[in-house]
C-alpha positions as CSV (number, residue, x, y, z in Angstrom):
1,X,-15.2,34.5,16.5
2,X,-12.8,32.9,14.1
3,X,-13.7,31.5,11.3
4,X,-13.4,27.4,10.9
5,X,-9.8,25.6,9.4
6,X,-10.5,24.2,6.2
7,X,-10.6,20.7,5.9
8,X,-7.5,19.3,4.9
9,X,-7.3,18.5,1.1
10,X,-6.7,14.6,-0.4
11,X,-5.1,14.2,-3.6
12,X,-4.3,11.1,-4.7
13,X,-1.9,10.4,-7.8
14,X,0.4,8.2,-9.9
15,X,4.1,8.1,-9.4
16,X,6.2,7.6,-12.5
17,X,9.7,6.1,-12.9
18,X,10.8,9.6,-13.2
19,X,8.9,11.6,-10.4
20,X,9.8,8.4,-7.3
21,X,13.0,10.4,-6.9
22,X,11.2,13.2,-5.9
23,X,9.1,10.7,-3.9
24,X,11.7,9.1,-2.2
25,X,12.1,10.7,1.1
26,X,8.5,10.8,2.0
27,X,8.0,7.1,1.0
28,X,11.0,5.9,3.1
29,X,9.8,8.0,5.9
30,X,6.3,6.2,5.6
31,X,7.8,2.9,5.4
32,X,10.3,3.2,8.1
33,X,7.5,4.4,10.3
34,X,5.0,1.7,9.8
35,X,7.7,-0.9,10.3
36,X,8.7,0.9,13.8
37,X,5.1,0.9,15.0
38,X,5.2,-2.9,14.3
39,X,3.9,-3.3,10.6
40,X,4.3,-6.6,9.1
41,X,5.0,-5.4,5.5
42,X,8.4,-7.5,5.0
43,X,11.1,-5.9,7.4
44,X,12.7,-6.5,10.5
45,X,14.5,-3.9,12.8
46,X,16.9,-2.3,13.1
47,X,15.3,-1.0,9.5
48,X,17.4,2.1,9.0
49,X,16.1,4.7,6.5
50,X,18.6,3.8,4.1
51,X,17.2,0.4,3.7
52,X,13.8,2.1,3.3
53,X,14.8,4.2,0.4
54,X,16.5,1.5,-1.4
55,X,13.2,-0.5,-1.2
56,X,11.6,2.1,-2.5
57,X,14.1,2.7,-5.6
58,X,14.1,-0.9,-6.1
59,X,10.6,-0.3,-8.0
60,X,11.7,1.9,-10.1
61,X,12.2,-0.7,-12.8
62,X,8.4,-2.1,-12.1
63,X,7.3,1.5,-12.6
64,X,9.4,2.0,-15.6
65,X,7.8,-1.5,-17.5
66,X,4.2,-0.8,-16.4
67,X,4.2,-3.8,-14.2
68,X,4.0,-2.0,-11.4
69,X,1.8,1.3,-10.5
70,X,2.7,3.3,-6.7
71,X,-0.3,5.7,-5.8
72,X,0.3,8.2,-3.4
73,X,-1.9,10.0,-1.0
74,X,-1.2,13.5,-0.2
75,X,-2.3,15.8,2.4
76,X,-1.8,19.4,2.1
77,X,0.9,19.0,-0.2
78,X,2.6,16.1,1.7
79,X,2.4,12.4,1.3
80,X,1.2,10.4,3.6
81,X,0.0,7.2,2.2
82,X,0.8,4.9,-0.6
83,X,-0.2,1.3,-2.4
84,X,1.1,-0.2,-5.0
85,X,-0.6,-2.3,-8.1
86,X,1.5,-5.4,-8.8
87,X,0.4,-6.8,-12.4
88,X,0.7,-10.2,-12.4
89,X,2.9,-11.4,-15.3
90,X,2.3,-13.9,-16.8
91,X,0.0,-14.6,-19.6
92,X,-2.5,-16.2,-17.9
93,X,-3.0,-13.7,-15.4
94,X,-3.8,-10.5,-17.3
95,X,-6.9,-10.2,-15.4
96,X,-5.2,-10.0,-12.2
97,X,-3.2,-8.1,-9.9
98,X,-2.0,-7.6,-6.8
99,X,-3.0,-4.7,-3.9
100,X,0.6,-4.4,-2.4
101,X,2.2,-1.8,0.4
102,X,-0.5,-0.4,1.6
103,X,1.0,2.1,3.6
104,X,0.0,4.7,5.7
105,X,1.5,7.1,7.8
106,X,0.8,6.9,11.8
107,X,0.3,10.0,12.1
108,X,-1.8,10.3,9.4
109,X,-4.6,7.3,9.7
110,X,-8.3,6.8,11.2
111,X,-8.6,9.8,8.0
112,X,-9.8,7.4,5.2
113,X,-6.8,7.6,3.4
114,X,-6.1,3.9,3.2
115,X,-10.1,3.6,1.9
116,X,-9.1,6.5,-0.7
117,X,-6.5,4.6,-1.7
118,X,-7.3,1.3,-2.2
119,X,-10.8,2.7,-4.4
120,X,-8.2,5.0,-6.7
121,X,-6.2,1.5,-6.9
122,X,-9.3,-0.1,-8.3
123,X,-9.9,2.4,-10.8
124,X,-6.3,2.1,-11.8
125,X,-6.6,-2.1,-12.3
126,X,-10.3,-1.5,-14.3
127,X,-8.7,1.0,-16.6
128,X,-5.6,-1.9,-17.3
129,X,-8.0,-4.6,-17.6
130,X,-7.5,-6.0,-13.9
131,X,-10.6,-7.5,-12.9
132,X,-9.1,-9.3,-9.9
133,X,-7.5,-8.2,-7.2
134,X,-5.8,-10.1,-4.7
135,X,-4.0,-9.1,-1.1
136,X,-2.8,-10.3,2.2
137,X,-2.3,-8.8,5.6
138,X,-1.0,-9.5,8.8
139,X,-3.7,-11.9,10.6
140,X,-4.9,-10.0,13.4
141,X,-3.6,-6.4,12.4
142,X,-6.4,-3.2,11.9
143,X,-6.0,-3.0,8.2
144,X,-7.6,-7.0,8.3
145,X,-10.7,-5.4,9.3
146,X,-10.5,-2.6,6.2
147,X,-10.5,-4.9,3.4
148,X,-13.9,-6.6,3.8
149,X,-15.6,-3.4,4.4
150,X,-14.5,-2.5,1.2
151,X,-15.9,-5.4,-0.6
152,X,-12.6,-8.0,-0.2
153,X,-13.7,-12.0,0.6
154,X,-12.0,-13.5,2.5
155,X,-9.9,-16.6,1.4
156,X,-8.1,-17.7,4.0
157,X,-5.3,-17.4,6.8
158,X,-1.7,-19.0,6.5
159,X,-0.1,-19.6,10.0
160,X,3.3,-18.6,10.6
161,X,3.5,-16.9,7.4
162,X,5.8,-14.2,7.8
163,X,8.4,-12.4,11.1
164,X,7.4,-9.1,12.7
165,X,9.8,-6.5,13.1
166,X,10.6,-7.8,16.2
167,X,11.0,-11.3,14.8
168,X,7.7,-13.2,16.1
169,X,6.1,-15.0,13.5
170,X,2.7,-13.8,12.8
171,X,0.2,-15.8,9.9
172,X,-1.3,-13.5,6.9
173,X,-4.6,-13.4,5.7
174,X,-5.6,-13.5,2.3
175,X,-8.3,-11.4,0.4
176,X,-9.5,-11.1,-3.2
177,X,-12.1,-8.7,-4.7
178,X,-14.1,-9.3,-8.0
179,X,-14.5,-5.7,-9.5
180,X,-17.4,-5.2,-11.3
């Protein structure tokens, strides 16, 4: 009899300015996944991988300010997930921010990761003094049925919002979340 394979092992943690190069690869392979499956997160194809990586060092100046915080999600060793915690700016917003790139790789989901993620998210905005978190999705899409079972009301849906990869037009939904 053989004995049982360990469960794999989640660890989720901060990138920094200076550890997204490191980063890079997996995060443009995420993101260039999700957008071939048909992910609505801003792109259209063809989306090379080049375009994917230069999105992704396009934050590094977020990162560097502290407007910006990337998780990532890693699964024996490699990442696999990521979200992003958008501060909002301006000086009537500092309770605020925004959940932003949610991102999971296909081959990686139905594990929780996107769950894990967006709670270590919301511990990130309570430690900066975010209190309010807002997000939107593509209407219709799984993750729309992910934020409300972790606690996000729904505001409402604007039609035609945003293209598809493949160019349809597709509405988003929008969600906040009061955390406590």
């Amino acid at each position: 009899m053989t004995a049982p394979l360990p469960a794999p092992t989640l660890i989720l943690r901060p990138l920094t300015a200076e550890t997204l190069d490191a980063a890079l690869p997996s995060l443009a392979e995420i993101l260039q996944a999700c957008v071939l499956e048909g992910s609505g997160v801003g792109f259209i194809l063809p989306f090379p991988i080049e375009e994917a990586a230069r999105f992704w060092q396009g934050r590094r100046e977020g990162l560097a300010s502290g407007a910006r915080h990337i998780l990532v999600a890693e699964l024996d060793g490699a990442i696999v997930g990521t979200v992003s915690l958008e501060l909002a700016g301006q000086p009537n917003g500092c309770n605020r921010a925004e959940i932003a790139k949610m991102l999971v790789h296909p081959a990686a989901r139905r594990r929780g990761i996107a769950r894990a993620l967006l709670a270590e998210a919301e511990r990130l905005a309570l430690s900066l003094g975010r209190k309010l978190l807002v997000l939107d999705t593509v209407t219709g899409d799984r993750a729309e049925k992910l934020y409300p079972s972790c606690g996000y009301v729904k505001v409402g849906v604007i039609p035609d919002y945003a293209a598809l990869p493949d160019g349809r037009m597709e509405g988003t939904t929008v969600f906040y979340k009061a955390l406590a």
